[in-house]
Structures are given as C-alpha cells and as structure tokens.
C-alpha positions in Angstrom: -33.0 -40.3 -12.6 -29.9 -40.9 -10.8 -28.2 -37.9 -12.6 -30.8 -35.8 -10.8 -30.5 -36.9 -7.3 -26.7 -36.5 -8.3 -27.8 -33.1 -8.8 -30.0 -32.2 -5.6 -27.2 -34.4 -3.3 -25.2 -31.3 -4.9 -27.3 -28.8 -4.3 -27.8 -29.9 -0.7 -23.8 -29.7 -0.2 -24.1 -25.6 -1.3 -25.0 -24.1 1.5 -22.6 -26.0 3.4 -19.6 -24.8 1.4 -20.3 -21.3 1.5 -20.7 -21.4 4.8 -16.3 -22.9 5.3 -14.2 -19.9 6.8 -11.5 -18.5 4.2 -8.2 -19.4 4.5 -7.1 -16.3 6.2 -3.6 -16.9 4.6 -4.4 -16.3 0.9 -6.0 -12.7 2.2 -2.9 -11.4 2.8 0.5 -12.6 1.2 4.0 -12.6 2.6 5.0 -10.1 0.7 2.7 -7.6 1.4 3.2 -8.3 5.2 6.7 -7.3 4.9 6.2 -4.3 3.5 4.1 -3.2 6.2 5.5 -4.3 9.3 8.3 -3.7 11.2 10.1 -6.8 11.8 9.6 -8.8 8.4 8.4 -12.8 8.6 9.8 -15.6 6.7 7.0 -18.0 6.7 3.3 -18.5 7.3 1.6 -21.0 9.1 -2.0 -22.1 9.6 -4.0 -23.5 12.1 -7.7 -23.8 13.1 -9.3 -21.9 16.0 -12.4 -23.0 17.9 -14.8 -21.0 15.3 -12.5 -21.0 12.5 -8.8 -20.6 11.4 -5.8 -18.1 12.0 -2.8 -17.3 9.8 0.2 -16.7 11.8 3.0 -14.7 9.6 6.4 -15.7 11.6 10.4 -13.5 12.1 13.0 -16.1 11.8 12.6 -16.3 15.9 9.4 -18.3 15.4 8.0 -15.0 16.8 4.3 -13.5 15.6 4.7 -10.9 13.4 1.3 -10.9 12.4 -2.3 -13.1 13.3 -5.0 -13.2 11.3 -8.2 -14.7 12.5 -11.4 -15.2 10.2 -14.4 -17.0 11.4 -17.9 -17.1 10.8 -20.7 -16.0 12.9 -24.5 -16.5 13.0 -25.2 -13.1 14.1 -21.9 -10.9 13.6 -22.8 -7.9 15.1 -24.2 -9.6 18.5 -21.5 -11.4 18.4 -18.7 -8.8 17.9 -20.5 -6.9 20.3 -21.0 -9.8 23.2 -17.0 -9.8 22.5 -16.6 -6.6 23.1 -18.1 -6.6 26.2 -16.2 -9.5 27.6 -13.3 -8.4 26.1 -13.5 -5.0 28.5 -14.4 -6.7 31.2 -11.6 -9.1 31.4 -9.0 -5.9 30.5 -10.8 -3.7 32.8 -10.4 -1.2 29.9 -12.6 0.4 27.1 -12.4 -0.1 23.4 -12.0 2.3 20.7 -14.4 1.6 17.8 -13.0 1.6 14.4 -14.8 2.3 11.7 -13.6 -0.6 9.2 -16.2 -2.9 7.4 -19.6 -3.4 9.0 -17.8 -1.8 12.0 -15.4 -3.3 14.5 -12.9 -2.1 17.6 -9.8 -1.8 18.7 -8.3 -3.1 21.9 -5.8 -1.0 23.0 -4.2 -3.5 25.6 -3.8 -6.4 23.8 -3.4 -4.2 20.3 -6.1 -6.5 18.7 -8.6 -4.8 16.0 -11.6 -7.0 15.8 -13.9 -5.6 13.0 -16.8 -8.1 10.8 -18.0 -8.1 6.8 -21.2 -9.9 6.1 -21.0 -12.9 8.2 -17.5 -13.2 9.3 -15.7 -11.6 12.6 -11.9 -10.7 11.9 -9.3 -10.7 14.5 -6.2 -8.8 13.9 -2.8 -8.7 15.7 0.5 -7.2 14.2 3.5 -7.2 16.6 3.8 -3.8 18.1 6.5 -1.3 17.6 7.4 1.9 19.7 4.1 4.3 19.3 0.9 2.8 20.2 -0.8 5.8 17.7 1.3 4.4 14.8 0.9 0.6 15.6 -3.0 1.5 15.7 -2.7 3.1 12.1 -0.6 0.5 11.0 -3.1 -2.2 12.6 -5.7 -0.6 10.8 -4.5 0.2 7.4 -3.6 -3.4 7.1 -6.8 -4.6 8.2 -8.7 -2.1 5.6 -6.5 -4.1 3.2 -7.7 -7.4 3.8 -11.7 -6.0 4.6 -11.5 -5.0 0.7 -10.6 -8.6 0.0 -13.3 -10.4 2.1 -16.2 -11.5 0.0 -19.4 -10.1 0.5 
C-alpha cells in the first residue's frame, strides 16, 4: 500500500516537472556562440527572470554578447502577442514578424527576436554589429538553431 501512494505522490509531482523552464544555457553551447558572433564570449552565466531564466554568454569585458531568455507561458500566442503590443507602444515603433517556430517578431530597436514553440516564449538578443540587415540574419539563424532544439 504504501509503495502505491509512493507511486501516485509521483505521479502528482509530473505535471509539475514538465512544466520547469529549460536551462536556456544547455540550448546553445559556448562554442557554437563563438562561431556565430562577432565579438566571441568567454563564459556563460545564468540567472532567473520573473517567468523564467536567461543565459547570458559574456566577452572578457563582462559585456553581453548574447541573452537567451526561455519561459513558459499559459497561452503563448496571447501572450507573445499582448508583448508585442506593449513592446510597440513603449518603442513607438512596429515590429517585423519572423517566421521562426509557432511564429514570433523582431524588434528592430532594441534588436530582440521574440518567437514561441509549444508553450514557451523565447527572447533573443545578440550584441549588434555594423548592419542592422546582417545582425537581423544573424539574430535569426541563431535563433532557428535553438527553435530546432526546444522540445515540443
């Protein structure tokens, strides 16, 4: 008897656990940042955010080469969208939408490319270089990258 309410305390505890927000720093490795980016990093570090956690890949000025947010979201696409919204109003500017997992956008004044996958919103920052057309490509090609390792 006690084996089985072992069992069902277990079972209780599932839903919980797939519900934790990845570690957004085992999506992407060092490595692999490097040979994308401009300005390489040296070291990662993460750090939780109000709805989840962010990977920060870091030059040897302590500087933000990369951010990578992951969270998870009740509703992703109202949510991503509610974001979207704010996020134009506060930049007085429009969004680009990008056309990377369930959908997403790009910010072109803060060079940010949100974009969601089942039930988690993405936030992605790379430092920028000298073309805003190549940092976008560069933003986005990075972020297809880490879509394809998001589980469903």
């Amino acid at each position: 008897m006690k084996s089985f309410i072992a069992f069902v305390a277990a079972l209780a505890t599932l839903p919980a656990l797939a519900q934790d927000p990845l570690a957004p720093c085992e999506l992407i490795k060092l490595e692999e940042v490097n040979a994308m980016v401009d300005v390489p990093a040296n070291k990662s570090r993460t750090h939780p955010t109000k709805a989840g956690q962010e990977c920060s890949y870091m030059d040897s000025g302590q500087k933000a080469v990369l951010t990578l947010e992951v969270r998870n979201a009740k509703l992703p696409k109202a949510e991503l969208d509610q974001e979207a919204d704010t996020l134009q109003k506060i930049y007085r500017t429009s969004i680009k939408p990008v056309e990377i997992g369930d959908g997403g956008f790009w910010l072109p004044v803060k060079g940010e490319l949100y974009f969601r996958k089942g039930k988690r919103i993405v936030r992605l920052v790379v430092a920028p270089g000298k073309d805003p057309k190549i940092h976008q490509t560069k933003t986005e090609s990075i972020a297809r990258l880490i879509e394809s390792r998001l589980p469903k």
